[in-house]
C-alpha positions in Angstrom: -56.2 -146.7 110.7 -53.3 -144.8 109.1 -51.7 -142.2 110.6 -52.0 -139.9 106.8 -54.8 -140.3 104.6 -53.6 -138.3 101.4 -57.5 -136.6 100.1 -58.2 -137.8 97.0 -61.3 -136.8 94.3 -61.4 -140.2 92.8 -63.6 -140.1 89.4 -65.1 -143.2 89.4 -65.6 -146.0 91.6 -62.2 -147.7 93.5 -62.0 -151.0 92.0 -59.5 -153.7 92.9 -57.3 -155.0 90.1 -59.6 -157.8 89.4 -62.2 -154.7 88.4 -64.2 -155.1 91.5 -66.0 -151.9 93.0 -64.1 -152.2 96.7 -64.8 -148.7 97.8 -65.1 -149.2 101.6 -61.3 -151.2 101.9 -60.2 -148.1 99.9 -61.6 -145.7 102.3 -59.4 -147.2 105.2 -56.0 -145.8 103.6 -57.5 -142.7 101.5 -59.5 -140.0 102.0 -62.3 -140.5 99.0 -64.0 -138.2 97.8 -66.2 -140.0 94.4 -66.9 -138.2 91.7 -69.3 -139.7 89.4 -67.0 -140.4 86.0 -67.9 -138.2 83.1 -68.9 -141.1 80.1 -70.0 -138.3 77.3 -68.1 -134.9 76.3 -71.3 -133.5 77.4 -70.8 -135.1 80.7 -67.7 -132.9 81.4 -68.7 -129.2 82.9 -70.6 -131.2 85.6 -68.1 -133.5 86.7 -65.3 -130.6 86.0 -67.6 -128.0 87.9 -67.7 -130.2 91.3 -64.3 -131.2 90.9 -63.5 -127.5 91.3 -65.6 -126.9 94.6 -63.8 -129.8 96.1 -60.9 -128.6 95.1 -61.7 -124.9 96.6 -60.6 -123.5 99.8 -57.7 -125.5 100.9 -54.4 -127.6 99.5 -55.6 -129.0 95.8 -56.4 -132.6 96.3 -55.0 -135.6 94.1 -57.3 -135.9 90.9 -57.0 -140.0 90.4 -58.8 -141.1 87.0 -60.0 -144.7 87.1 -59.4 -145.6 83.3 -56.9 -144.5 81.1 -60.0 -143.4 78.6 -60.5 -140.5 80.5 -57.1 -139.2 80.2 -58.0 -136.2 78.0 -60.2 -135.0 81.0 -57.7 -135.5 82.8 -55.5 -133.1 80.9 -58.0 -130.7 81.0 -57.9 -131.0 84.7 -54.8 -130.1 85.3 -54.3 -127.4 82.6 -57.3 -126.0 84.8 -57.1 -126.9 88.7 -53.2 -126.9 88.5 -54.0 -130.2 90.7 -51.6 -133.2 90.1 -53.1 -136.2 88.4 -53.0 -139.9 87.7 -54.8 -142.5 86.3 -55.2 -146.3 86.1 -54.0 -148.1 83.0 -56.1 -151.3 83.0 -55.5 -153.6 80.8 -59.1 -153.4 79.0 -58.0 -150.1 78.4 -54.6 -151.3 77.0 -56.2 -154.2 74.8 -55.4 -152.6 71.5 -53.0 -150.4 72.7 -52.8 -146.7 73.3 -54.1 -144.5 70.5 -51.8 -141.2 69.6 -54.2 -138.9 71.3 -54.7 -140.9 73.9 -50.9 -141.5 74.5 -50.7 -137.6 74.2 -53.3 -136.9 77.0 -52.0 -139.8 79.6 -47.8 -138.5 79.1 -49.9 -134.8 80.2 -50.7 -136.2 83.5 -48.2 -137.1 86.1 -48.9 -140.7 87.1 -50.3 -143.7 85.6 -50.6 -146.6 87.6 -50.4 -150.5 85.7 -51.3 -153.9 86.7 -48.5 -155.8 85.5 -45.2 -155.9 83.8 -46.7 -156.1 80.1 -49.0 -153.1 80.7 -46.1 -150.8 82.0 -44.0 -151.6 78.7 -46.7 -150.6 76.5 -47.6 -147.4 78.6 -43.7 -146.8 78.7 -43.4 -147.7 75.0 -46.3 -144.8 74.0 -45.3 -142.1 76.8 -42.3 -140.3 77.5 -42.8 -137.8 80.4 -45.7 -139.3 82.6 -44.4 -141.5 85.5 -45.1 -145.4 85.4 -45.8 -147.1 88.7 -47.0 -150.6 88.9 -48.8 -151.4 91.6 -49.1 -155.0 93.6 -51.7 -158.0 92.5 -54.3 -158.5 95.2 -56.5 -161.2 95.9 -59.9 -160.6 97.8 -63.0 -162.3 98.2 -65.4 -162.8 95.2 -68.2 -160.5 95.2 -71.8 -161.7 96.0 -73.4 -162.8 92.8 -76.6 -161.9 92.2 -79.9 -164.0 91.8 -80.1 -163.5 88.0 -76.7 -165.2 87.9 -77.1 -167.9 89.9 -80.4 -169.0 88.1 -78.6 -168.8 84.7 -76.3 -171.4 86.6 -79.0 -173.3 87.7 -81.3 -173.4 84.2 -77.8 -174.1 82.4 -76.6 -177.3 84.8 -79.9 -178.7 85.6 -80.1 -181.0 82.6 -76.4 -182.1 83.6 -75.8 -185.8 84.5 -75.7 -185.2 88.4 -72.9 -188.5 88.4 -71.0 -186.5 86.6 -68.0 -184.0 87.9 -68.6 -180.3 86.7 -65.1 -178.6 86.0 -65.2 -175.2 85.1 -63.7 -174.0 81.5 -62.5 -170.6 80.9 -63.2 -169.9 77.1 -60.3 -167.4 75.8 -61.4 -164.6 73.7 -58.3 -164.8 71.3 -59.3 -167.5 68.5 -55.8 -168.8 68.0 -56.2 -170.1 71.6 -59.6 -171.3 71.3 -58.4 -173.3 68.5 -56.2 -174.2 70.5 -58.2 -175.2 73.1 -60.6 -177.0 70.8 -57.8 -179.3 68.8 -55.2 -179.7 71.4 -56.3 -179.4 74.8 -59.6 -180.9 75.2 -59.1 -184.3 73.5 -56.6 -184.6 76.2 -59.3 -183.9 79.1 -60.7 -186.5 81.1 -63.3 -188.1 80.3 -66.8 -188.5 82.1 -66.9 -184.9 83.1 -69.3 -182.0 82.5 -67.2 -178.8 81.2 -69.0 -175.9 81.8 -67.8 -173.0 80.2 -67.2 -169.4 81.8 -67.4 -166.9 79.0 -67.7 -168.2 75.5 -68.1 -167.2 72.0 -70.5 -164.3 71.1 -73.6 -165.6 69.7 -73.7 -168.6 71.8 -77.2 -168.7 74.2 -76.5 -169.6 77.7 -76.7 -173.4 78.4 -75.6 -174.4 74.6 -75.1 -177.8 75.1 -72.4 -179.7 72.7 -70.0 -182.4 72.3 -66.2 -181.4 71.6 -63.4 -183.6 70.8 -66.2 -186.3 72.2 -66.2 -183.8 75.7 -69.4 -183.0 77.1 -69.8 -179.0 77.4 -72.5 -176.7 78.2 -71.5 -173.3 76.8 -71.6 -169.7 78.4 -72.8 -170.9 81.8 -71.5 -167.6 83.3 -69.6 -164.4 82.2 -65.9 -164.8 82.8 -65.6 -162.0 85.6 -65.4 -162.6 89.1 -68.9 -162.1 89.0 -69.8 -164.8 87.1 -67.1 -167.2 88.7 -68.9 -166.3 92.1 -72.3 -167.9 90.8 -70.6 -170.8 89.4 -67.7 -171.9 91.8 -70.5 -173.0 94.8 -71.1 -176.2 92.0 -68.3 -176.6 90.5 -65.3 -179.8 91.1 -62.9 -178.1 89.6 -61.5 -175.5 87.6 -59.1 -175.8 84.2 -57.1 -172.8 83.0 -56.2 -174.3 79.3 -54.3 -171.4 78.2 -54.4 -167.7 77.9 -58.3 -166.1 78.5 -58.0 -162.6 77.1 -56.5 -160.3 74.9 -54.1 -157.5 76.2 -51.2 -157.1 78.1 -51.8 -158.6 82.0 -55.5 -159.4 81.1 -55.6 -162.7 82.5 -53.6 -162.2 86.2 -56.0 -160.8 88.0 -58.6 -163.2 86.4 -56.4 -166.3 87.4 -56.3 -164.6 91.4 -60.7 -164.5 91.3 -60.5 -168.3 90.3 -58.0 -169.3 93.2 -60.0 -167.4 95.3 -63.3 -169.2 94.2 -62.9 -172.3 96.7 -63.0 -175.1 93.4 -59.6 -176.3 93.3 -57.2 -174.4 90.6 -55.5 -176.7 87.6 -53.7 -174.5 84.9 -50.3 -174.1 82.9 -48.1 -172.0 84.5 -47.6 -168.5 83.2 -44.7 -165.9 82.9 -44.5 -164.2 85.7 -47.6 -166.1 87.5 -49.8 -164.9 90.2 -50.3 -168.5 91.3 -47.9 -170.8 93.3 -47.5 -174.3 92.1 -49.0 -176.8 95.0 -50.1 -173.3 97.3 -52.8 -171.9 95.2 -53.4 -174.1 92.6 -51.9 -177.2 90.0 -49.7 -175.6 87.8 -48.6 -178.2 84.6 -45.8 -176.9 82.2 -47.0 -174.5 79.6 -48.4 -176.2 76.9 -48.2 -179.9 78.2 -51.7 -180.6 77.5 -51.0 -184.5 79.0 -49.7 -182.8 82.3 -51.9 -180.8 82.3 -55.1 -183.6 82.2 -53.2 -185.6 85.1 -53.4 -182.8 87.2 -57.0 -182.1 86.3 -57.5 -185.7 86.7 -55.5 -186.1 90.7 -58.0 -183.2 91.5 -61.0 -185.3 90.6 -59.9 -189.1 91.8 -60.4 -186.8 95.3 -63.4 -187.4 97.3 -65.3 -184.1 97.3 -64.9 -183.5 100.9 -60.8 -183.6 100.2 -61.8 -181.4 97.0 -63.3 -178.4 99.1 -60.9 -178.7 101.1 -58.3 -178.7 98.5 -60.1 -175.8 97.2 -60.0 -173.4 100.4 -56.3 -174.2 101.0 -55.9 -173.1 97.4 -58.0 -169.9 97.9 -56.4 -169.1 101.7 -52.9 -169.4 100.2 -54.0 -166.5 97.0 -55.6 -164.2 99.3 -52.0 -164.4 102.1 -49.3 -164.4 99.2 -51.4 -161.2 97.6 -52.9 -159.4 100.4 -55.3 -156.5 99.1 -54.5 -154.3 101.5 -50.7 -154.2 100.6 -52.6 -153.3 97.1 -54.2 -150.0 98.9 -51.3 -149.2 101.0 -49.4 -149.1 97.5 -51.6 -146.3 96.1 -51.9 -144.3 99.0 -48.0 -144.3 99.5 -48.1 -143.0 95.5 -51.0 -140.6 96.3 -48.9 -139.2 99.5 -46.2 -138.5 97.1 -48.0 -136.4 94.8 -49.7 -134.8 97.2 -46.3 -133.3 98.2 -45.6 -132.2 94.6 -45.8 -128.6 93.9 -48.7 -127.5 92.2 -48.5 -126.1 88.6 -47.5 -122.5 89.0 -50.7 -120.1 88.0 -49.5 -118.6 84.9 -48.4 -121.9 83.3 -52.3 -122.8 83.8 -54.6 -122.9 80.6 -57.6 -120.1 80.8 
């Protein structure tokens, strides 16, 4: 327990950088008190209302946002309450950029907290006052997937040959490296094995079944969310990171964590500034090398499963020491702490 939990009216749910509700580790380093997140402009008055009670009769609490969309509230919190404010910058919210107004609302508040390096240049590129902290990755379990996801597994492998590895296949969302993916990278695969995608084109039903560059793949077996990887990882051999998964700055780093933390061992080129340790949490070929990248895929395999699973948790043990998620929380409540101790805005620089 630490000695100082700063109080905190979190709007929103605590979510780890992978986007995962984690509310109860939160808790053990801050003092939470959740506030439903306001979703319409007509949502605002009640969310603003019981912000205000908590905030009444004692030191004003930290106001922490948990998307950068609800910046604007935000601002209007602070004109208001005088209470500092901050707000997380995901990198969903960052995927086409920051809008002028909502630049204008976020460089109002007086922290905004990033995932990555990309995300703080883009934030520090579009604000000029508000203060840029970049908090640590963090690798945790995968949450439980539910029953609905595990039988859309099961309907979608079922008709797979049962001699036959299943490797799992994140589909990126940009098309240049789907096309990518398509031309270059899977005619290099191995052969003989069942690629079942994680994600996938919009339109495509769940179980699709296909043959590319002469590759046997059964489309949109699960979302690609940790989610998703949960249902999937329990029959999977492997799992293939053939380039970048998703638009936006850092998208894909906290995504790459949930699959070494999946227990199917990790093959993937190795990224700028990666998450993932070559040999310690997964097979990392040089970026690009698509023939590297297949003899990695293809050592994994030649492996009885036994020495795969075990391969696997080693993989999944090393991601979950090197990025401890409680460093993560210890990170924001050190930030929180500080703007706690921040003077509040004075009462006649308040709005009306």
């Amino acid at each position: 327990m630490h000695e100082e939990r700063p109080k905190v009216v979190w709007v929103g749910q605590p979510r780890s950088p992978a986007g995962v509700p984690r509310p109860d580790q939160a808790r053990r380093a801050i003092d939470i008190e959740p506030v439903r997140a306001p979703r319409r402009l007509a949502d605002w008055p009640r969310a603003f209302a019981r912000i205000s009670i908590l905030a009444a009769g004692g030191p004003l609490p930290v106001v922490h946002l948990e998307s950068a969309a609800l910046a604007p509230f935000g601002r209007l919190l602070r004109a208001r309450l005088g209470a500092p404010v901050s707000a997380a910058a995901r990198p969903e919210d960052l995927c086409d950029g920051l809008t002028p107004g909502l630049a204008r609302a976020l460089d109002q508040l007086d922290e905004a907290f990033v995932f990555g390096s990309d995300s703080m240049e883009v934030v520090g590129a579009a604000t000029r006052r508000v203060v840029v902290t970049r908090l640590p990755a963090a690798a945790h379990p995968l949450p439980r997937a539910d029953g609905a996801a595990v039988q859309r597994v099961w309907r979608c492998l079922r008709a797979a040959d049962p001699r036959r590895p299943v490797v799992i296949l994140p589909w990126p969302e940009n098309r240049v490296s789907r096309r990518r993916l398509r031309e270059g990278m899977l005619p290099r695969l191995p052969a003989g094995v069942t690629y079942a995608i994680i994600g996938g084109p919009a339109g495509w039903p769940a179980g699709y079944r296909l043959r590319i560059a002469g590759r046997d793949v059964i489309g949109c077996v699960a979302d690609l969310d940790p989610w998703g990887i949960a249902a999937l990882a329990a029959a999977a051999d492997a799992v293939v990171v053939a380039g970048e998964l998703r638009d936006g700055p850092d998208g894909d780093a906290a995504l790459r964590l949930s699959l070494a933390v999946s227990g199917a061992p990790v093959v993937a080129f190795a990224a700028d500034a990666d998450v993932l340790d070559h040999e310690q949490s997964a097979l990392l070929a040089p970026a690009n090398d698509a023939r590297a990248l297949a003899r990695a895929l293809a050592s994994v395999l030649a492996l009885p499963p036994v020495q795969q699973r075990a391969l696997g948790s080693a993989f999944a043990a090393h991601a979950l020491r090197a990025h401890p998620e409680a460093a993560f929380w210890e990170a924001c409540r050190a930030r929180f702490l500080a703007l706690a101790g921040r003077p509040p805005v004075p009462e006649a620089l308040r709005s009306a």
